[in-house]
C-alpha positions in Angstrom: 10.0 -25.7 -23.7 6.7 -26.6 -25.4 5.4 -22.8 -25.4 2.0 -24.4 -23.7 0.1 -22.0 -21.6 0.4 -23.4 -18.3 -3.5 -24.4 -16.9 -3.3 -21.6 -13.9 -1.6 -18.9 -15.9 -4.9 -19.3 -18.6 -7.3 -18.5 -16.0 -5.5 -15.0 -15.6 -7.2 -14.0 -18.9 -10.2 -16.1 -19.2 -12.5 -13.6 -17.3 -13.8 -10.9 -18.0 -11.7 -7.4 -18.5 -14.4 -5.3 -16.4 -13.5 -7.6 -12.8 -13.4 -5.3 -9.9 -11.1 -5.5 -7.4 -12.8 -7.6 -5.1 -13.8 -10.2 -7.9 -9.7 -10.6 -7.7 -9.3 -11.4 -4.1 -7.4 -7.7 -4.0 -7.8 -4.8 -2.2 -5.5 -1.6 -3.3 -7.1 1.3 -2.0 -6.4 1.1 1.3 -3.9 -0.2 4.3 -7.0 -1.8 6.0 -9.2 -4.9 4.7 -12.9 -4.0 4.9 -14.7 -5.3 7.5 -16.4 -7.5 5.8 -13.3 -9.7 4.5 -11.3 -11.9 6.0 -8.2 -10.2 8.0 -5.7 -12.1 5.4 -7.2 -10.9 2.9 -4.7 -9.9 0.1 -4.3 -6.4 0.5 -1.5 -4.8 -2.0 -1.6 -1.7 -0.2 -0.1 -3.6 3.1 -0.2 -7.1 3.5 -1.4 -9.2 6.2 1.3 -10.0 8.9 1.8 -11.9 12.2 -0.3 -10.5 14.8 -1.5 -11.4 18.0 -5.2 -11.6 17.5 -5.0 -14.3 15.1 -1.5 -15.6 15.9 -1.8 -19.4 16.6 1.0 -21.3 18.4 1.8 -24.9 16.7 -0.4 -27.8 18.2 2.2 -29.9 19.9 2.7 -30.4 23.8 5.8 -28.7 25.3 7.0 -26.5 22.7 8.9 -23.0 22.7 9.8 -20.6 20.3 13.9 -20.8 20.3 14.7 -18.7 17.1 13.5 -16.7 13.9 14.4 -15.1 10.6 12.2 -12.5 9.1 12.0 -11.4 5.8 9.6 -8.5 4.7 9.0 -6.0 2.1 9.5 -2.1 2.7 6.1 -0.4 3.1 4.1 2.2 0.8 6.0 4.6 -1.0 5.5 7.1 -4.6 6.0 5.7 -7.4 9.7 4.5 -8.8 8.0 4.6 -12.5 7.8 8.3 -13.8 5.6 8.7 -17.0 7.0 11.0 -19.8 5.4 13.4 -19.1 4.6 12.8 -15.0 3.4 16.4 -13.9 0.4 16.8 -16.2 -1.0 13.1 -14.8 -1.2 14.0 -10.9 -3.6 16.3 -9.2 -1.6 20.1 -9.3 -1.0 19.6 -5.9 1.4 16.7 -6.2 2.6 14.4 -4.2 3.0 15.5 0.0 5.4 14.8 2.2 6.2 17.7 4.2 4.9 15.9 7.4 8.0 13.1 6.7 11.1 14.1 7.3 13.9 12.0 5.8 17.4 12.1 8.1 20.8 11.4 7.2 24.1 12.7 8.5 27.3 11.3 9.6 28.7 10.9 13.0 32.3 10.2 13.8 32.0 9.6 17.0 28.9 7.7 17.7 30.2 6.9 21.9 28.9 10.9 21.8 25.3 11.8 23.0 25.9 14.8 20.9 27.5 13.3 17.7 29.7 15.2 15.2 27.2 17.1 13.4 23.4 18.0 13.0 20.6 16.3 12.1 20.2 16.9 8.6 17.1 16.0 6.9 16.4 16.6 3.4 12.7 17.7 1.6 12.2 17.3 -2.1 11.5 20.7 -4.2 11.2 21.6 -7.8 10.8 25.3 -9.1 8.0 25.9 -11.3 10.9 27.5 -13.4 12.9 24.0 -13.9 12.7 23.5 -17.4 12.3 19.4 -17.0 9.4 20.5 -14.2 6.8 18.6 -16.5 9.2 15.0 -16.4 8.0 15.3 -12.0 5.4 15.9 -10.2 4.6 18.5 -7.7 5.5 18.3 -4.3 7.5 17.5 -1.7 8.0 13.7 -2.4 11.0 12.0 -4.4 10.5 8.9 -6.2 10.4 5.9 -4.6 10.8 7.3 -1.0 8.4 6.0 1.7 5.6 8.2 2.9 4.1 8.8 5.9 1.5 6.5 5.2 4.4 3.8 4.8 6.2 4.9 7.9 2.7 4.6 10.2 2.3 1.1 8.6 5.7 -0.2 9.2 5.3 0.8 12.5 1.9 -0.4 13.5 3.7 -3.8 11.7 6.3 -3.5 14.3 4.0 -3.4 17.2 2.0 -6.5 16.2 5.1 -8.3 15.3 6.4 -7.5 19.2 2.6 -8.3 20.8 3.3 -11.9 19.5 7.3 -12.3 19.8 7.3 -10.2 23.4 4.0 -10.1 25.2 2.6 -13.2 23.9 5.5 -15.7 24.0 8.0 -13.8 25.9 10.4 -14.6 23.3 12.1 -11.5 22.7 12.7 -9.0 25.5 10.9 -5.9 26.3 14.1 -3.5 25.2 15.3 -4.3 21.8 18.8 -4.3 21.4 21.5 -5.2 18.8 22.6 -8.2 20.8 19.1 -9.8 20.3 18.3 -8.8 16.8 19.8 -8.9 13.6 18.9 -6.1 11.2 19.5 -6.6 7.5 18.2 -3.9 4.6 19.4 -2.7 1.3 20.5 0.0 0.4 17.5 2.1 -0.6 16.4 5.0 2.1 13.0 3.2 2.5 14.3 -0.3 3.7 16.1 1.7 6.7 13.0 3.8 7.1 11.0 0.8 7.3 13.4 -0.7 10.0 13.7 2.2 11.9 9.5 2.2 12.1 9.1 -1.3 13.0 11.8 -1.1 15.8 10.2 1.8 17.2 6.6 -0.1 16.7 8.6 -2.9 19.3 10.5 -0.4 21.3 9.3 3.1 21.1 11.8 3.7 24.2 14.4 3.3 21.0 13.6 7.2 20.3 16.9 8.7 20.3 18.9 5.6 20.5 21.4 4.7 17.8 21.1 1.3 16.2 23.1 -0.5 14.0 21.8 -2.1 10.5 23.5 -4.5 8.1 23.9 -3.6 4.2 26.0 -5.2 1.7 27.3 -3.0 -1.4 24.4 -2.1 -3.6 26.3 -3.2 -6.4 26.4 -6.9 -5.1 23.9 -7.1 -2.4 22.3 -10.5 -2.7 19.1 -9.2 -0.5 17.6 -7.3 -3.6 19.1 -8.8 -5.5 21.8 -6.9 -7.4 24.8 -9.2 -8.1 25.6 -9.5 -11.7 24.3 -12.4 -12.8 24.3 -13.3 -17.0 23.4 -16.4 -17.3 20.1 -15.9 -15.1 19.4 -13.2 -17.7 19.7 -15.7 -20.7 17.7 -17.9 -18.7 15.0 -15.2 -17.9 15.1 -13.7 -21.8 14.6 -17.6 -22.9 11.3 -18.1 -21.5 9.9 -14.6 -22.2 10.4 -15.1 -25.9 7.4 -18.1 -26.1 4.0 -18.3 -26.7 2.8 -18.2 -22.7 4.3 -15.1 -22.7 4.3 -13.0 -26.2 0.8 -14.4 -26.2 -0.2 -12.6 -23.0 1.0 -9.4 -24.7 -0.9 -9.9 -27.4 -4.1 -10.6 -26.1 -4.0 -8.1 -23.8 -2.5 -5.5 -26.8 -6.3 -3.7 -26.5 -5.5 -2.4 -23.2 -1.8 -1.8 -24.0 -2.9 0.9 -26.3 -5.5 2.4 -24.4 -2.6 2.6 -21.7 -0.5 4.1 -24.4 -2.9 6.7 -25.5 -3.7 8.0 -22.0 -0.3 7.7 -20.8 2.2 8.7 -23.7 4.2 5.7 -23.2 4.1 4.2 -26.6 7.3 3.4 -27.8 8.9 3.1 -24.7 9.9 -0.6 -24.7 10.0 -0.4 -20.1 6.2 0.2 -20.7 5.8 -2.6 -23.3 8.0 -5.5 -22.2 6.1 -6.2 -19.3 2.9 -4.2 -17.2 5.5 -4.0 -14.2 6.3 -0.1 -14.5 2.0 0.3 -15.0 1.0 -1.7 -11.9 3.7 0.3 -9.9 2.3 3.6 -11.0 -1.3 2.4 -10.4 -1.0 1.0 -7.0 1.1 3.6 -5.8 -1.6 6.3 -6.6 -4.0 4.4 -5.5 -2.9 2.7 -2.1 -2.5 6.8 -0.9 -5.9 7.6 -1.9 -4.5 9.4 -5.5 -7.2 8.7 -8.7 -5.5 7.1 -11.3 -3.9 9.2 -13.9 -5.8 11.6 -16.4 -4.3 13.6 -19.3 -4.6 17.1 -19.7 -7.0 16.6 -22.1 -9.1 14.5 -19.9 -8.8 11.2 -20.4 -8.4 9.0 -17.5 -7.2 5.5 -17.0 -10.4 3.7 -15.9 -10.5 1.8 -12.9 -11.5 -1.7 -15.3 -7.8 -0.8 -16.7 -6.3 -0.5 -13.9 -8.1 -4.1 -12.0 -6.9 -5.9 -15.5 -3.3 -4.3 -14.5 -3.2 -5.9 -11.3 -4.3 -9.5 -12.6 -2.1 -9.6 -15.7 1.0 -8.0 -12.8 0.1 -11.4 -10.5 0.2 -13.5 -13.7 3.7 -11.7 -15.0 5.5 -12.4 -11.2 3.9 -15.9 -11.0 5.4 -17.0 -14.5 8.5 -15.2 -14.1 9.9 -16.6 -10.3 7.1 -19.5 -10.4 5.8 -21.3 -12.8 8.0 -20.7 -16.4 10.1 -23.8 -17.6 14.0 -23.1 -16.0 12.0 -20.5 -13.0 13.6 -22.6 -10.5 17.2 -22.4 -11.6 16.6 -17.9 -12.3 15.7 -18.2 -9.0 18.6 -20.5 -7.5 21.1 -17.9 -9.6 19.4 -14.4 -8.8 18.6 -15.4 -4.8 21.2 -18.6 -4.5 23.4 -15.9 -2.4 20.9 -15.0 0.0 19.5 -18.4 0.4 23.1 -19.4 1.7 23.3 -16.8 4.2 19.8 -18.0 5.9 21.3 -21.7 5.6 24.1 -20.4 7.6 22.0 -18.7 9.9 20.1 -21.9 10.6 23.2 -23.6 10.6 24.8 -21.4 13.4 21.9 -21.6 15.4 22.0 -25.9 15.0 25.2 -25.8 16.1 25.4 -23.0 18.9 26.8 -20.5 17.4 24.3 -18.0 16.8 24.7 -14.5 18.8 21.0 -13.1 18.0 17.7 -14.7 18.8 16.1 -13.0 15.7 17.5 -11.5 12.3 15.6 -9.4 10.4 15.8 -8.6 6.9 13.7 -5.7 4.9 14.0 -5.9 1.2 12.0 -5.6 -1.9 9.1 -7.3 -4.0 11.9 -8.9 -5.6 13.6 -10.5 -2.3 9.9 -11.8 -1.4 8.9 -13.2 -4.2 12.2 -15.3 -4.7 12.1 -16.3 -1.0 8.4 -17.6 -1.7 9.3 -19.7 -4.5 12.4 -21.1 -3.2 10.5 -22.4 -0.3 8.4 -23.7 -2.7 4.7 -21.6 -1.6 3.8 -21.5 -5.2 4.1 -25.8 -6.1 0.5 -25.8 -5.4 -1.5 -22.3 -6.3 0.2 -19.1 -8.4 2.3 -16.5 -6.2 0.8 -13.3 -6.2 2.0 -10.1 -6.6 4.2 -9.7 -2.7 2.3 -7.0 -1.4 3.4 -4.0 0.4 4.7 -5.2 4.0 4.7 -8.3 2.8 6.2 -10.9 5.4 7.3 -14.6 5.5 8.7 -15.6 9.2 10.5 -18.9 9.7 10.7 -19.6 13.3 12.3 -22.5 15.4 10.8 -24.2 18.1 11.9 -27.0 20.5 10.4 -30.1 21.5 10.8 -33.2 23.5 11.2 -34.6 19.6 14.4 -32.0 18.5 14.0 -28.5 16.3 11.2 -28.2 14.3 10.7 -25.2 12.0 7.2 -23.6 11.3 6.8 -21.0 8.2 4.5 -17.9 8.4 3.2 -16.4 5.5 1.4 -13.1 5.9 0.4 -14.0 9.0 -0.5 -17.7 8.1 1.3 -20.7 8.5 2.2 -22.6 5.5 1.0 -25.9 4.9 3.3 -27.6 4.0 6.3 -26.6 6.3 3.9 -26.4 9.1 5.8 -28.6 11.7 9.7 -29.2 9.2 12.3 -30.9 11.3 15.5 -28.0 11.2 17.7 -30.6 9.4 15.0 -31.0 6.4 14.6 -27.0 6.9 18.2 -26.5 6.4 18.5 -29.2 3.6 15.8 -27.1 1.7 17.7 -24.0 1.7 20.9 -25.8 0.8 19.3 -27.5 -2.7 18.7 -23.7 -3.4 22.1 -22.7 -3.5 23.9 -23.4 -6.6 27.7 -25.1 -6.1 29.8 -22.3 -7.2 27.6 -19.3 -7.8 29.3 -17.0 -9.1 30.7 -19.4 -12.0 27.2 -20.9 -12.4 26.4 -16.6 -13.2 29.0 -15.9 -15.5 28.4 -18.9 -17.3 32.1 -20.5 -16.6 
């Protein structure tokens, strides 16, 4: 590798550090896009998705919609980044979510209306007496866990994603049932919150129904992806230790500092390595209508920080799953799993064997931004940051002419696999999957 900074990835930091929001094509304050910009408008705070106002149906005679995978990112949660010192940064009231209860129990015998035991539902507390009270905020919310503002979006999502697949198309069926769809998440609470509120955005008759969802153990799940992988690590260290990326620390080392300062995160080499565990904190606040941070002795990060967080986070997932020398074969090793198990579903639906007409699968930023670049919807312009809700559908649709496959990114088809026959479909997934993964991992 040459160390050259790619020609996209300079234009990241050849504007100026005071760029707004909107002069970034961005929004991060809010679930809706202004009126005045377009409705695919990238919108961190929950992305742009199939609906049926601007759903278009493919431009060929004698066409119908025969089968789909889904792959989306869970919706607005708290942050998963806690700052040293977390409670003295957030208003004294905290973090809410008293209005959002989060279930889980165990039933042994789920043919009972009644189940085995009550509903048990956890809320988040912390005494003012806890002597680690000032590592938390105050509250009612636990890191990471989906709010109430992510619950509402998922299930608005859900709705427009049935007012296209049912009422529009008549694909899917009023009733959604396990026999029709598919639903994959991981492990984390959020991804089956975020399930449960889009199936109740299709169905709210679901309310009180039980419904079955697919993990794999968190320890190997190839959805987030967890599965030990070592030589995708050597691969990943190689190409952050050039110039296109030390440099971008460097030149950015100004706001690193002031970050530092404010924050007291210096030293801390999650915080340094990378503006990952900054942009999470940022957007977080900022997508539930939270100001950014402030010390308790007043300073504040300023909102010209936080838009040059959110460009140099879009330049960091770009290089990393995109554009860096050897990013196509991290990709392959990190996501190869899970890009085999949609080559099977596509497979089994080729040949007949498919039981569901839909599968649906609710990861992380980390599943979309692999699936992106594996279908190759960076070749041409950098990937961005995948938002909140973010959403790529691959449908299959019959013709006179065989199975075609169309690819719908936030809402928008992609141009280049607008109209793929399912064989070149299937062959694309296949050149993503390594031979033997798990000896191409562990370096054998």
């Amino acid at each position: 590798m040459n160390g050259q900074m790619p020609g996209h990835a300079q234009e990241y930091f050849s504007s100026s550090p005071s760029l707004n929001a909107a002069s970034l094509g961005g929004i991060y304050n809010s679930s809706s896009a202004p009126s005045n910009l377009p409705w695919n408008s990238y919108n961190y705070c929950n992305a742009p998705h199939v609906n049926a106002q601007h759903y278009v149906e493919p431009e060929h005679e004698g066409v119908r919609l025969v089968y789909l995978n889904v792959m989306m990112r869970h919706h607005k949660r708290t942050p998963d980044n806690l700052y040293p010192n977390e409670n003295s940064l957030n208003p004294s009231s905290g973090w809410d979510c008293s209005s959002f209860l989060q279930y889980s129990y165990g039933d042994s015998d789920p043919s009972s209306p009644e189940g085995t035991s009550p509903r048990i539902f956890h809320e988040t507390s912390l005494p003012h007496s806890h002597p680690f009270l000032r590592q938390f905020w105050n509250g009612s919310c636990d890191a990471g866990q989906l709010t109430k503002g992510g619950l509402d979006d998922s299930i608005h999502h859900g709705k427009d994603f049935f007012d296209v697949y049912h009422r529009k198309l008549g694909f899917l069926d009023g009733r959604v049932t396990e026999e029709e769809l598919y639903v994959r998440t991981s492990t984390e609470t959020r991804t089956f919150q975020v399930a449960g509120g889009m199936l109740y955005g299709m169905d709210p008759s679901i309310t009180g129904r039980s419904f079955r969802v697919h993990t794999q153990p968190a320890t190997v799940d190839s959805l987030v992806p967890r599965y030990p992988c070592p030589a995708a690590n050597d691969i990943r260290n190689a190409y952050q230790s050039v110039p296109v990326w030390t440099d971008h620390l460097l030149q950015n080392q100004d706001l690193q500092s002031r970050l530092d300062d404010t924050l007291g995160t210096a030293g801390l080499s999650a915080w340094s390595a990378w503006y990952d565990p900054f942009f999470d904190t940022f957007t977080s606040r900022t997508c539930h209508g939270h100001p950014l941070p402030c010390n308790s002795s007043g300073a504040c990060v300023s909102q010209d920080d936080a838009n040059r967080v959110f460009q140099i986070g879009d330049f960091e997932y770009d290089y990393i799953w995109n554009s860096a020398q050897n990013a196509s074969n991290y990709v392959d090793l990190t996501f190869g799993v899970m890009f085999s198990e949609l080559d099977s579903n596509f497979r089994a639906y080729q040949s007949g064997k498919e039981h569901f007409k839909a599968r649906l699968y609710v990861g992380h930023d980390g599943s979309m931004i692999r699936l992106a670049s594996g279908l190759g919807l960076g070749k041409n312009s950098p990937l961005r940051w995948p938002a909140l809700g973010s959403e790529i559908v691959m449908e299959v649709w019959r013709s006179d002419q065989g199975l075609f496959v169309r690819v719908m990114h936030e809402g928008t088809p992609v141009f280049s696999l607008e109209w793929v026959p399912l064989e070149d479909f299937i062959s694309l997934l296949e050149s993503r999957v390594p031979v033997d993964v798990f000896e191409a991992c562990m370096g054998r």
